[in-house]
Backbone as CSV, one residue per row, in Angstrom:
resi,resn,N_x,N_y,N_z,CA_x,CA_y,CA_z,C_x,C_y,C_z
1,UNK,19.531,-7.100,-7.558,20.935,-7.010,-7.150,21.032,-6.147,-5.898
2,UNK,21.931,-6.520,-4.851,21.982,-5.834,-3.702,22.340,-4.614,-3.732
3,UNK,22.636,-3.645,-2.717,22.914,-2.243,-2.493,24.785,-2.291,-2.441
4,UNK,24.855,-3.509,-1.612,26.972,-3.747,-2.014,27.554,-3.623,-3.226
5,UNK,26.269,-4.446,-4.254,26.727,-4.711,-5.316,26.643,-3.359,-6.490
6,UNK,25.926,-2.462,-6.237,25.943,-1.587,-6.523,26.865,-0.488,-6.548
7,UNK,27.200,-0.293,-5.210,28.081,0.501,-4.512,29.805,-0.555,-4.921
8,UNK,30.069,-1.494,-5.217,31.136,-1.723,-5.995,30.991,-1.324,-7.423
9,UNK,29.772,-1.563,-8.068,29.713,-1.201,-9.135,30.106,0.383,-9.668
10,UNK,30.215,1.338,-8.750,30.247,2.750,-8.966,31.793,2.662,-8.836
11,UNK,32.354,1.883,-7.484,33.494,1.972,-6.892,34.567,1.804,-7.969
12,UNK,33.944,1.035,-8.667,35.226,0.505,-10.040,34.819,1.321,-11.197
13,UNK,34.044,1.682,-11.773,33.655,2.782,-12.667,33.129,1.281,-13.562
14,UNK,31.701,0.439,-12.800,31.709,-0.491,-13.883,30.786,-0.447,-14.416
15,UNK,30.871,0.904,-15.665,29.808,1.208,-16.237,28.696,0.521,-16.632
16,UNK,29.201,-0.828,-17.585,28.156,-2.003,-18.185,27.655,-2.644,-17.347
17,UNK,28.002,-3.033,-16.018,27.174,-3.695,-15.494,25.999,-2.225,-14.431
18,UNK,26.333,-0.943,-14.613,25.350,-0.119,-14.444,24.568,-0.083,-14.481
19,UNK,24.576,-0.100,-16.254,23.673,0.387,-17.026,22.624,-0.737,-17.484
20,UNK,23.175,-2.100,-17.602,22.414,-3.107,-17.255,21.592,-2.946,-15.948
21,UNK,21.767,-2.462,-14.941,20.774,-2.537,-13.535,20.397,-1.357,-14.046
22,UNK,20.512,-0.326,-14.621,19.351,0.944,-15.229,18.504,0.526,-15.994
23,UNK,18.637,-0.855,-16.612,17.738,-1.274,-17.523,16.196,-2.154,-16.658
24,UNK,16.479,-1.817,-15.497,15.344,-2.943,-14.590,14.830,-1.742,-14.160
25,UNK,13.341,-1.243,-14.317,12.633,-0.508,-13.722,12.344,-0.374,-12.329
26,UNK,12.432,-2.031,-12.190,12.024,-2.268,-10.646,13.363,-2.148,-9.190
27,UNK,14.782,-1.691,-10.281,15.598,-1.173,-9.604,15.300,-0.066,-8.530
28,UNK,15.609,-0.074,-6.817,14.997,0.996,-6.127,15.143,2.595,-6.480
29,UNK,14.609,3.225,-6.713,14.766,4.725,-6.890,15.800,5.055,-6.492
30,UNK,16.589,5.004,-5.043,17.582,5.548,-4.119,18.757,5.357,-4.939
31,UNK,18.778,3.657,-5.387,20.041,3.513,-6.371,19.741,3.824,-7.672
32,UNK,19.355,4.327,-7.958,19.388,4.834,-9.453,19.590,6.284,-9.653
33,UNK,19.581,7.053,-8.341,20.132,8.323,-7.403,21.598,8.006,-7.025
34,UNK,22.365,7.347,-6.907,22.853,6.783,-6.447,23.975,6.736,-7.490
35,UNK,23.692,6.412,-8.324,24.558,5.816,-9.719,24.723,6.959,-10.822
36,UNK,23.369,7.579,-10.698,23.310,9.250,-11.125,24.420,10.229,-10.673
37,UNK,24.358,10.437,-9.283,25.261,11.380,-9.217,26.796,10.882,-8.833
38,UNK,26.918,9.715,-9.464,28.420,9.267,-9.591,29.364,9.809,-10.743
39,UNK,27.699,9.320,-11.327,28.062,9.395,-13.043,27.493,10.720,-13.912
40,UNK,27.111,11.718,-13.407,26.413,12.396,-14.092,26.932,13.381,-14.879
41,UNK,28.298,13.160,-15.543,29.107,13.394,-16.444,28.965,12.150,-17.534
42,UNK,28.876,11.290,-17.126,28.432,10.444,-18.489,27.262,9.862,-19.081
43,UNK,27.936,10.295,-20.371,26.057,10.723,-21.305,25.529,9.446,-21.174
44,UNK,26.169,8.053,-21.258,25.433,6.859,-21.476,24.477,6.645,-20.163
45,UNK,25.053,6.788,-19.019,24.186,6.606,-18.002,23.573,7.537,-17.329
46,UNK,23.628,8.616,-18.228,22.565,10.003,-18.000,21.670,9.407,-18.894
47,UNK,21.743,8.972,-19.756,20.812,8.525,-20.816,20.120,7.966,-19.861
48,UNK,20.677,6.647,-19.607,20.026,5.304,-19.561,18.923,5.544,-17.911
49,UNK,19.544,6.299,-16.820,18.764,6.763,-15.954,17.357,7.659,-16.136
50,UNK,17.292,8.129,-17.189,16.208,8.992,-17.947,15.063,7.799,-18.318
51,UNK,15.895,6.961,-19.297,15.152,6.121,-19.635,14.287,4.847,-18.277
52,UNK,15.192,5.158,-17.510,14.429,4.038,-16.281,13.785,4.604,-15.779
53,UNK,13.428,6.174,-15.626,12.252,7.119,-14.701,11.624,7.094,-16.397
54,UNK,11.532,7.016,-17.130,10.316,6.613,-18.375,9.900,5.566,-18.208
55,UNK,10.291,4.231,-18.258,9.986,3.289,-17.927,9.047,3.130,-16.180
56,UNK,9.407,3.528,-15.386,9.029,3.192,-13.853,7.705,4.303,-14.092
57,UNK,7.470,4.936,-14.908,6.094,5.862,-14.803,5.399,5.837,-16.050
58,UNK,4.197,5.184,-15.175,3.055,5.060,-16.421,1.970,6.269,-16.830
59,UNK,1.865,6.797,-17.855,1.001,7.705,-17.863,-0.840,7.704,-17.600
60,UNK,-0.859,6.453,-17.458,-2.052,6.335,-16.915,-2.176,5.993,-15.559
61,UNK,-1.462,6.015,-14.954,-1.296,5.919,-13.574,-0.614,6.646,-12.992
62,UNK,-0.279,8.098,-13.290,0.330,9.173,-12.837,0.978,9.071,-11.350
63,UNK,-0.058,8.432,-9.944,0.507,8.977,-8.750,1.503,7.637,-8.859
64,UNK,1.841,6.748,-9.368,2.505,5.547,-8.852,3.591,5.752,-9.201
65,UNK,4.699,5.746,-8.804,6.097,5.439,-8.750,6.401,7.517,-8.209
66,UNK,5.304,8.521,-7.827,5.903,9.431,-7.937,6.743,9.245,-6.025
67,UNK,7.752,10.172,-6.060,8.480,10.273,-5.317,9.416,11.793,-5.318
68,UNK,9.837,11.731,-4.067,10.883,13.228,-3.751,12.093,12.826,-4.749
69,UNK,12.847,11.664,-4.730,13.832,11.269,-5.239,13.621,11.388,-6.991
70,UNK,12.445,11.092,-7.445,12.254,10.756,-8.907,12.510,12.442,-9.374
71,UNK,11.491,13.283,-8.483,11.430,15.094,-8.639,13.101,15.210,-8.960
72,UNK,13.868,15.111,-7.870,15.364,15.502,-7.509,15.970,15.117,-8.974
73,UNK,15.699,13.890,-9.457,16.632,13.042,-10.372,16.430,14.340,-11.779
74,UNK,14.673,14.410,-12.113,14.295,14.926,-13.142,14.523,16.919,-13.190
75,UNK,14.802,17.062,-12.115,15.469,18.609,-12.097,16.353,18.501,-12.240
76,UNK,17.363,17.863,-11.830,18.689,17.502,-12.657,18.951,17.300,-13.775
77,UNK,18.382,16.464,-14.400,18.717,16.274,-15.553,18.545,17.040,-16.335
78,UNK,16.754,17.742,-15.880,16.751,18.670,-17.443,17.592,20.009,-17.397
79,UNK,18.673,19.810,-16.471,19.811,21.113,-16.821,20.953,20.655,-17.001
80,UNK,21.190,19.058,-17.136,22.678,18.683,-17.613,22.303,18.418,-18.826
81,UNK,23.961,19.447,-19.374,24.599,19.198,-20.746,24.728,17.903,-21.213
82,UNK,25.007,16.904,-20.435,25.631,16.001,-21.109,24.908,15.023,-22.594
83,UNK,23.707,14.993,-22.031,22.789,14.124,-23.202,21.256,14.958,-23.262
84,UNK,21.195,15.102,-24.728,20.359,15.728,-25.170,18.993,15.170,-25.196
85,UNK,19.076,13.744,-25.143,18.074,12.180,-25.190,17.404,12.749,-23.692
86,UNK,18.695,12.617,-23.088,17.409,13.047,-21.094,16.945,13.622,-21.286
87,UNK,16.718,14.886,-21.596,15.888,16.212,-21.501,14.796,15.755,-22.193
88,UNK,14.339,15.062,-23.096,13.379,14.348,-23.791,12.102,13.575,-22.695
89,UNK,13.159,12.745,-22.537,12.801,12.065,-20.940,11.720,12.684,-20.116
90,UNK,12.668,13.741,-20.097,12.158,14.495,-18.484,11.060,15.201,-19.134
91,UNK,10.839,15.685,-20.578,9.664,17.109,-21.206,8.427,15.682,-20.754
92,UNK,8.655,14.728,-21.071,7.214,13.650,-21.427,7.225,13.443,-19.966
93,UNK,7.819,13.583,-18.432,7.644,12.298,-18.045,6.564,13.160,-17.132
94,UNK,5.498,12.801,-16.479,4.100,13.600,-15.779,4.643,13.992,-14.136
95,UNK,5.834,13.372,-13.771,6.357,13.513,-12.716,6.955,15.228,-12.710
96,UNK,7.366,15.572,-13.621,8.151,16.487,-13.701,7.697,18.058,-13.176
97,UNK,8.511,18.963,-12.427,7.800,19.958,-12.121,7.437,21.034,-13.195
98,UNK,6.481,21.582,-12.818,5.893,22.954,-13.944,7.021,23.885,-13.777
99,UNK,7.743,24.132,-13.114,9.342,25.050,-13.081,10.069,24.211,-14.300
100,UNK,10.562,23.097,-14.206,11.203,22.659,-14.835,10.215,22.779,-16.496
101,UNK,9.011,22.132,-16.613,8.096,22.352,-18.063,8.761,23.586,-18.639
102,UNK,8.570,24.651,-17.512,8.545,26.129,-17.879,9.627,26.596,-18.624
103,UNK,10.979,25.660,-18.176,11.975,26.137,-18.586,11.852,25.248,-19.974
104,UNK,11.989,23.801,-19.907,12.219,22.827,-21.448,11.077,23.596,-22.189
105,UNK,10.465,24.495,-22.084,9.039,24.663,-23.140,10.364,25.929,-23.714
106,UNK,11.343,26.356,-23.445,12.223,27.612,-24.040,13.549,26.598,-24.585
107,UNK,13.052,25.039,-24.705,14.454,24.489,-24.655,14.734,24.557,-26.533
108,UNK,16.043,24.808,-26.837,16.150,24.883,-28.527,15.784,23.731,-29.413
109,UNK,15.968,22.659,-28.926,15.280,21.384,-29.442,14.322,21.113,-29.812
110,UNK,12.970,21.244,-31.208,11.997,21.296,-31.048,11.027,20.235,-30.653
111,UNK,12.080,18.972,-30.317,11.242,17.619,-29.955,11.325,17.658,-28.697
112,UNK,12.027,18.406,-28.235,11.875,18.800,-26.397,10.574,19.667,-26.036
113,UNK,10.560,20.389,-27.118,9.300,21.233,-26.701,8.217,20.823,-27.392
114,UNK,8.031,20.019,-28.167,7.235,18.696,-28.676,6.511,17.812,-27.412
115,UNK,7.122,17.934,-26.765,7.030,16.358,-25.888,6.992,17.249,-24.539
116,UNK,6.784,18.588,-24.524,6.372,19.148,-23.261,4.982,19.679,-23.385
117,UNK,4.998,19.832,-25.193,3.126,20.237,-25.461,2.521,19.380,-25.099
118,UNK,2.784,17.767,-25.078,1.919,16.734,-24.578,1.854,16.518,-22.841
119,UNK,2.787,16.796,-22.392,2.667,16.406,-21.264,1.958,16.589,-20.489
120,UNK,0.985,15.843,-19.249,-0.662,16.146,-18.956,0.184,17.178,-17.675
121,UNK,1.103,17.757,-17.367,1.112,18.723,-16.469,1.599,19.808,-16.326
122,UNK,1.916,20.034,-18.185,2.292,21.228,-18.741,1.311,22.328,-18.173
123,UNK,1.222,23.708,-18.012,0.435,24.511,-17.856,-0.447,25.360,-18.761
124,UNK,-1.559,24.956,-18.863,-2.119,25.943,-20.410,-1.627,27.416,-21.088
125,UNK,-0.734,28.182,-19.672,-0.294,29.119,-20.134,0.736,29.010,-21.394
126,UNK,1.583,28.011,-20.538,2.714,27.094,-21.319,2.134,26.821,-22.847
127,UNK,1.024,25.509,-23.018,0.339,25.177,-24.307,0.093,26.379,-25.022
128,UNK,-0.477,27.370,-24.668,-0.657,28.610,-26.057,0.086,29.309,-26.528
129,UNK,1.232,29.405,-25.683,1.909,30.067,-26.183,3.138,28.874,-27.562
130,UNK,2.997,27.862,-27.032,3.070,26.499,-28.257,2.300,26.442,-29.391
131,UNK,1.425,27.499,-29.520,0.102,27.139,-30.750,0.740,28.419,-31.710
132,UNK,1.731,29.300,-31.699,2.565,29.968,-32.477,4.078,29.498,-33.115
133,UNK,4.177,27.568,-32.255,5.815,27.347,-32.655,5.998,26.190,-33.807
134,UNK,6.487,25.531,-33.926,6.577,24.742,-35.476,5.771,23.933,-35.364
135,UNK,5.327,23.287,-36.357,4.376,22.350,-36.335,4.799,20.944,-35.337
136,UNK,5.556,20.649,-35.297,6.210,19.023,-34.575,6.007,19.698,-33.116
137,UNK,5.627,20.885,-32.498,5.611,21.269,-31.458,4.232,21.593,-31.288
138,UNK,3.381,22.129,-32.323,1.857,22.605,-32.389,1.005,21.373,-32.097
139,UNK,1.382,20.491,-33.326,0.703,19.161,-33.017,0.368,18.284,-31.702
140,UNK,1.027,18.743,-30.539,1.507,18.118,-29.209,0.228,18.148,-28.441
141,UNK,-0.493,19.330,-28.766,-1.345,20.102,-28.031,-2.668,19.506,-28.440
142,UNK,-3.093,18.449,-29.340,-4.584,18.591,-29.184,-4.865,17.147,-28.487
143,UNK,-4.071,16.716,-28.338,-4.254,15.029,-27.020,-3.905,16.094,-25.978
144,UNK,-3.652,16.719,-25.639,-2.717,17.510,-23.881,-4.323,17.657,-23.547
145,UNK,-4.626,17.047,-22.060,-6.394,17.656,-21.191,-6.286,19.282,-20.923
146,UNK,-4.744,19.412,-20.692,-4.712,21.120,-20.336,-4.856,22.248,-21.785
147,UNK,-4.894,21.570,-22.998,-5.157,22.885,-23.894,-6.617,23.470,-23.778
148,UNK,-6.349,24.898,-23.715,-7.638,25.704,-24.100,-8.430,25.253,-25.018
149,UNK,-9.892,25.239,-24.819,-10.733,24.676,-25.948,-10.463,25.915,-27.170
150,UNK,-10.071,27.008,-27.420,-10.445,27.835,-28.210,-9.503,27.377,-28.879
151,UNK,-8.081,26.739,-28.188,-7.154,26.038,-29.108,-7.100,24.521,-29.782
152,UNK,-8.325,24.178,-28.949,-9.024,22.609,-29.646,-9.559,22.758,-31.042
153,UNK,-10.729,23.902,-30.990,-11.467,24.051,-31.506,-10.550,24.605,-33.048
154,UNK,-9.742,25.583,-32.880,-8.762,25.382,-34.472,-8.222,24.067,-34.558
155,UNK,-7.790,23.844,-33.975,-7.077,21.828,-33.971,-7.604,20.927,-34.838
156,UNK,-9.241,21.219,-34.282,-10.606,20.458,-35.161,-10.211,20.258,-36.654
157,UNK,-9.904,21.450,-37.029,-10.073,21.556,-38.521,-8.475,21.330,-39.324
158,UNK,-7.757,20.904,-38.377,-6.350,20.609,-39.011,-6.139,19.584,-39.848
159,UNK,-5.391,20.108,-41.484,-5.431,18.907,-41.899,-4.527,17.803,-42.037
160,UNK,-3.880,17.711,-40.793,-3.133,16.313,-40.472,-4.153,15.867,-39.207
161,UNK,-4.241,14.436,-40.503,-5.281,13.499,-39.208,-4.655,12.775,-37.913
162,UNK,-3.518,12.936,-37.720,-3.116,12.353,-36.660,-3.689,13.663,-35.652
163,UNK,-3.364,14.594,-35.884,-4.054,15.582,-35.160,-5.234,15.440,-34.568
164,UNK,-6.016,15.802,-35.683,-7.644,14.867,-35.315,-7.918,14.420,-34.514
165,UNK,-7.108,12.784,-34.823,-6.985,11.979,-33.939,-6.881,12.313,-32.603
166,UNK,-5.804,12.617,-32.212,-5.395,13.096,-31.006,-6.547,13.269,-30.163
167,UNK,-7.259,14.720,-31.069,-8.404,15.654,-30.167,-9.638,14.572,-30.429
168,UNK,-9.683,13.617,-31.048,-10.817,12.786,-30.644,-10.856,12.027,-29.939
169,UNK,-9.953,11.630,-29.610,-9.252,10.741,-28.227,-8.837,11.435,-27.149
170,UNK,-8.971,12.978,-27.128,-8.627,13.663,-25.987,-10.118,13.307,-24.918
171,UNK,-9.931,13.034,-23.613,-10.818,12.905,-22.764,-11.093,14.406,-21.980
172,UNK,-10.342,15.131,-22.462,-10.671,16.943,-21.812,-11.452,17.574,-22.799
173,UNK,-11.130,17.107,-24.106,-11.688,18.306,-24.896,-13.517,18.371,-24.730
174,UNK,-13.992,19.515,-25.493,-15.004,19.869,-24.967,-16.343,18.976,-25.738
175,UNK,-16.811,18.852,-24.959,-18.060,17.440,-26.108,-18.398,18.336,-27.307
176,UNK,-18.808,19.309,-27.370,-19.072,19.599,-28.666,-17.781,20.036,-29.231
177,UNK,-16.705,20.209,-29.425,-15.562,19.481,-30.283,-15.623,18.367,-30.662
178,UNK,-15.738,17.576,-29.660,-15.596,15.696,-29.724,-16.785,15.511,-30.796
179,UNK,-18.273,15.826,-30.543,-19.386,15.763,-31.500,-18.992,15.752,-32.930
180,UNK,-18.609,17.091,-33.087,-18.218,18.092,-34.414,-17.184,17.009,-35.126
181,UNK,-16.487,16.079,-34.106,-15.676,15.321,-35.116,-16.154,13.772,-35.477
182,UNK,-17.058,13.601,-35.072,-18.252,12.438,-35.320,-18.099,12.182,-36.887
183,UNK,-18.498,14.025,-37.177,-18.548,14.286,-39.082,-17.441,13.926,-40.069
184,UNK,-15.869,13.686,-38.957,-14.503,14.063,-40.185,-14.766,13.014,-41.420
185,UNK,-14.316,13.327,-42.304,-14.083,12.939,-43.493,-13.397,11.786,-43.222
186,UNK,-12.552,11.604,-42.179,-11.265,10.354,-41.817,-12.493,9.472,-40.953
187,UNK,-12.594,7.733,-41.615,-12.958,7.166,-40.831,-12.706,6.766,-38.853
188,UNK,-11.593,6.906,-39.114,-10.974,6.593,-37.481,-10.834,7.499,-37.071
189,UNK,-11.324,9.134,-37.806,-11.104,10.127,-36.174,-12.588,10.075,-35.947
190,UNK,-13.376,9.310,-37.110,-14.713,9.893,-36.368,-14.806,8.559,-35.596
191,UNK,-14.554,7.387,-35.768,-14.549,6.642,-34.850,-14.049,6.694,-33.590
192,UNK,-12.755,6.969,-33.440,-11.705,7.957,-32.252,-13.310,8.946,-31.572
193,UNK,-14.095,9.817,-31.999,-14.729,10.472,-31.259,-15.885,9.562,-30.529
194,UNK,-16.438,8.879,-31.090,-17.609,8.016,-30.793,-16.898,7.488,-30.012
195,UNK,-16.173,6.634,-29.949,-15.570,5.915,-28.527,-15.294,7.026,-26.965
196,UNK,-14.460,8.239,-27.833,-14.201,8.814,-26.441,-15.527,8.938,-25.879
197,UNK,-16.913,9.800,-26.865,-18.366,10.420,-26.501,-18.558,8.728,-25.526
198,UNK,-18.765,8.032,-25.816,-19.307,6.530,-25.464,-18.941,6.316,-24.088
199,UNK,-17.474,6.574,-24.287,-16.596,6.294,-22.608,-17.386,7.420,-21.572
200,UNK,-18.224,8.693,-22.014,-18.173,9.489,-21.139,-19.905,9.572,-20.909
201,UNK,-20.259,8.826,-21.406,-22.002,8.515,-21.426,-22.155,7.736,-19.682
């Protein structure tokens, strides 16, 4: 859809057909900036703009879609009130700055600070001091490449296997962690380790 069509779309307050063009990833960055700070009193398309910088960034492909505009969008958001869902957004998305991590890692929500233990550009200072907060926030940390091994290495022995998991599928953690879980009792974390050990042979 064109840039006119857009720019009527704000002009009339026509939310639904917005939020429908927030739903196309491949919408340009500029307008989705664009539609943001028209609207950035309303939660639906604070939402739904969160959700299209989730969508437009892949975590395995970190440098692609990054941009000045995507930075701008995601410092914004994670300090508007309006929807509690963005700030979610913004803890997971790898674009996001370590200022901003710094702050959502103090955010009251514990699935905000859940989803900032995972994020690959959280700061390890950040992660340990996460290895003292509730479990839905502890757990975050043994897939993250930035946790301390000394905080892998308790992880090891946790007994929720999704955990496990995680750190056997972590590609940072330290090979003899990864080894040590060859042994678990859980078929698929020791499988989870043999694959990661395999990938790195």
């Amino acid at each position: 859809m064109s840039t006119p069509t857009i720019n009527t779309a704000i002009a009339e307050s026509d939310v639904a057909t917005l939020i429908d063009l927030l739903e196309d990833k491949t919408l340009p960055i500029e307008d989705v900036e664009a539609i943001y700070n028209a609207f950035k009193d309303h939660k639906e398309i604070v939402g739904q703009v969160a959700m299209n910088l989730s969508l437009r960034t892949s975590v395995y492909e970190r440098d692609r879609e990054y941009s000045p505009v995507m930075v701008r969008l995601l410092i914004d958001i994670a300090s508007n009130p309006v929807d509690m869902g963005a700030r979610w957004a913004v803890a997971k998305n790898p674009h996001t700055p370590v200022e901003v991590l710094r702050h959502l890692a103090n955010d009251s929500v514990n699935l905000v600070r859940a989803l900032v233990a995972t994020n690959p550009s959280t700061p390890s200072d950040v992660l340990e001091k996460f290895f003292s907060d509730e479990k839905i926030v502890r757990d975050g940390l043994s897939g993250n490449p930035n946790t301390p091994a000394k905080l892998l290495k308790i992880l090891a022995d946790d007994n929720d296997k999704m955990v496990r998991m995680r750190l056997a599928e972590n590609r940072a953690a330290p090979v003899e962690i990864v080894t040590a879980l060859l042994r678990d009792t859980d078929p698929d974390v020791a499988k989870a380790a043999e694959v990661n050990l395999g990938a790195r042979a």
